[in-house]
C-alpha positions as CSV (number, residue, x, y, z in Angstrom):
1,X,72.1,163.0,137.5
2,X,71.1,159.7,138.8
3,X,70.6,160.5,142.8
4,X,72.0,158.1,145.1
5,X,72.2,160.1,147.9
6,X,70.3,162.9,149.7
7,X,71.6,165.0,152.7
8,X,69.5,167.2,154.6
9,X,71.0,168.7,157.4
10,X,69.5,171.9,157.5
11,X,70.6,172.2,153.7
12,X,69.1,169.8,150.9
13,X,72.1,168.2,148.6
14,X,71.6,166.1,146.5
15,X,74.5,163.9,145.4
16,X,74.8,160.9,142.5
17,X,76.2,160.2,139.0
18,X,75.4,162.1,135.7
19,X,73.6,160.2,133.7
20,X,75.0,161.9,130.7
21,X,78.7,160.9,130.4
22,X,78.8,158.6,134.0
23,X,80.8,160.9,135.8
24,X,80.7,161.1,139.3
25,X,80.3,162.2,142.4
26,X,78.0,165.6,141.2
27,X,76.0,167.3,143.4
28,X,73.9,170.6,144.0
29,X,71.6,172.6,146.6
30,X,68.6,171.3,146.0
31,X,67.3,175.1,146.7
32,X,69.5,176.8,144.2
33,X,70.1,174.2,140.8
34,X,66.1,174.2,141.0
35,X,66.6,170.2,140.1
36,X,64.0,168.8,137.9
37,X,63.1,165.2,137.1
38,X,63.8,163.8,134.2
39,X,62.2,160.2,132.7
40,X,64.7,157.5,131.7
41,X,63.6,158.1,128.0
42,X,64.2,161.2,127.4
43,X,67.8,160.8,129.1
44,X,68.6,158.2,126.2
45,X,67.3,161.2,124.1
46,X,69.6,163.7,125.3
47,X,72.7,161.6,125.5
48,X,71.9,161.5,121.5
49,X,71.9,165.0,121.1
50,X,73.3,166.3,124.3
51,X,74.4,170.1,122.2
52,X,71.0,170.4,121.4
53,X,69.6,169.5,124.7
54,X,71.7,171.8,126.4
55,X,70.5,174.7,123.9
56,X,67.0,174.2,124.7
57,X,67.4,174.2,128.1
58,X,69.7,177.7,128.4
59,X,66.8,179.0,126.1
60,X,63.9,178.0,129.2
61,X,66.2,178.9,131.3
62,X,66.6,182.4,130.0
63,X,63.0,182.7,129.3
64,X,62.1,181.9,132.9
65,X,64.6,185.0,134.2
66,X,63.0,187.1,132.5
């Protein structure tokens, strides 16, 4: 997600446009998605290969719950 907008009023959102498909308005907690920053390059990357991005991140995901 490309952030356009941040509210903090005693909770952090975070609100702006997936740079994936260009949808919009998405937003999350910034204290529960755990947000993470990601470089313009390796967006182009994903949106190539977005099914494989998406596995690798459920398995680091998983990996850090354990």
């Amino acid at each position: 997600m490309l952030c356009t907008e941040i509210d903090d009023d005693g909770w952090v959102v975070l609100s702006g446009v997936s740079l994936i498909d260009g949808t919009y308005p998405r937003s999350c907690d910034a204290q529960h998605c755990e947000p993470i920053r990601i470089p313009a390059e390796e967006v182009m990357a994903i949106k190539q290969d977005l099914q494989g991005y998406s596995r690798r991140r459920k398995a680091e995901l998983d990996a850090s719950s354990t």
